[in-house]
N, C-alpha and C positions, 0 to 999 in steps of 0.2 A: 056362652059366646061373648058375651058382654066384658069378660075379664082378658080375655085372649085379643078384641078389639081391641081394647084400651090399652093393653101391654105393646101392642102392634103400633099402635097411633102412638104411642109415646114412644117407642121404639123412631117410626118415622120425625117424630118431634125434633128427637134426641140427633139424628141423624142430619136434619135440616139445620138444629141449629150449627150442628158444628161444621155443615158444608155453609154456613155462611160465616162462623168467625176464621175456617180455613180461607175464606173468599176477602176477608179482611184482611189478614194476617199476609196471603199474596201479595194485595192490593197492597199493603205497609209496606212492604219486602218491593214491592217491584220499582212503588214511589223513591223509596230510599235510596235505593241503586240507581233511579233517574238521577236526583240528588249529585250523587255522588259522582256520579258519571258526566255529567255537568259542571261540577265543581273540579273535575280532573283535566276538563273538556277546554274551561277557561283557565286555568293553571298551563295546560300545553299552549295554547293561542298564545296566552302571553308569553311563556319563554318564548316562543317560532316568532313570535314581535321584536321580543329582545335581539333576538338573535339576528333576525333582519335588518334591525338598527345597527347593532352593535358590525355586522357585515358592511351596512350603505356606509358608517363613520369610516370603515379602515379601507372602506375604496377610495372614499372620498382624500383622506388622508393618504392613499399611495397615490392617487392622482396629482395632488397637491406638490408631492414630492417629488413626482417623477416632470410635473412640469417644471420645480427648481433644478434639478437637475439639468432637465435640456436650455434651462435658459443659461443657465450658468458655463453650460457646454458651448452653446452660441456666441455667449462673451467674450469666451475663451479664444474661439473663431475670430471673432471680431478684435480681441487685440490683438493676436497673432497676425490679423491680414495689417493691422496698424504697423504692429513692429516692424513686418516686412518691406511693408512701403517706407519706414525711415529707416533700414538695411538698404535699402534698393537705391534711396539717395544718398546715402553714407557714400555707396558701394561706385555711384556716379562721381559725387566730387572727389573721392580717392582717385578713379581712373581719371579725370582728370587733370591733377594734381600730377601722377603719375605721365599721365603724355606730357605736360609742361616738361618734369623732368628729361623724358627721352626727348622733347628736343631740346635740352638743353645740353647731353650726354653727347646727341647728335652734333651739335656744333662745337663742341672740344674735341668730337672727334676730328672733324671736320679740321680744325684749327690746326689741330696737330699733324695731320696726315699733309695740309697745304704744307708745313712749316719742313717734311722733309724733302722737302726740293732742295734744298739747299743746301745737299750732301757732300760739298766742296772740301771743306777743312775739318781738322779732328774736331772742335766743338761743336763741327754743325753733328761729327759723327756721335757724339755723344749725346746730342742734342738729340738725334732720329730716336736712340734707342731709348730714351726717358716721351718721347712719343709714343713708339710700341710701347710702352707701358701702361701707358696711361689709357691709349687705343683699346687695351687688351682688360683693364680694369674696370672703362668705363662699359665696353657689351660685357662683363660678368656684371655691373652693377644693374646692367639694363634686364640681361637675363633672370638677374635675383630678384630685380621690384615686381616682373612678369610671374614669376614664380610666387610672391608672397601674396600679389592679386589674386590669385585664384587659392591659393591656401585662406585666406582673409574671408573670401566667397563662401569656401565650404563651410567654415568657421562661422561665418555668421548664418548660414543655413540651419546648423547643425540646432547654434545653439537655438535660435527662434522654433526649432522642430521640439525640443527639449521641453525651451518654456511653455509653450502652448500642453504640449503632453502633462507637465505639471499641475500646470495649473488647470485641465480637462479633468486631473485626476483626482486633485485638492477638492474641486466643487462636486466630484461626483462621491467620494466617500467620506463628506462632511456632513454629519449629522446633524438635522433640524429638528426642534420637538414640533 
């Protein structure tokens, strides 16, 4: 019995040691994979950092942009309301200009139309009809200045509608680094 114990006890020996270097070799393998799994763990963190930076830099940067933009838009606003206000007084001392002239239009009418009373003899007869002429030139002239006022108006609408569009369009698709 002594040889078959012994065979047995070394049999368990045998069998112990190698559920302990199996218990090692786990133990190695499982550490390892911690290792590793940690080392992948901070590899990912840091890209998901990078990445979050590299995200907050290009909001930051379209924020930036998008506020030059609107300011630039604003300005735009703002000389357009300029322009308009020195349109708007152009637009005043023309029509003023313009009334001086219709009463001045007005009193050659006026001058003329007195002058044919006086339709007695052939010069006065020749005289009335270089009147009606004159009569008849002076409300087309009147007509035509009325006419080129509000042509003038739209004109200068038009073009202040323009410049402002340009230049909203200039600072909005001008690229800033």
């Amino acid at each position: 019995m002594n040889i078959n114990f012994s065979w047995r006890m070394m049999a368990i020996g045998v069998l112990l040691v190698a559920l302990v270097v199996a218990g090692r070799i786990a133990d190695h393998y499982r550490n390892k994979y911690h290792q590793v799994d940690k080392s992948w763990q901070l590899k990912w963190a840091q890209r998901d950092k990078d990445d979050s930076d590299a995200l907050a830099q290009r909001q930051a940067s379209e924020r930036a942009e998008e506020q030059r933009r609107q300011q630039a838009a604003n300005q735009a606003v703002k000389d357009a309301e300029k322009d308009n206000e020195q349109l708007k007084a152009d637009a005043i001392n023309a029509k003023r200009s313009a009334d001086r002239l219709q009463q001045q239009l007005i009193q050659l009418r006026q001058q003329f139309a007195d002058s044919e009373t006086g339709k007695l003899s052939s010069a006065a007869s020749s005289s009335a009809s270089k009147s009606q002429a004159i009569i008849l030139l002076t409300e087309l002239l009147s007509e035509s200045s009325e006419a080129a006022r509000e042509y003038a108006k739209e004109a200068d609408r038009a073009y202040s509608a323009g410049r402002t569009c340009e230049r909203t369009y200039t600072s909005l698709t001008e690229v800033k680094p």
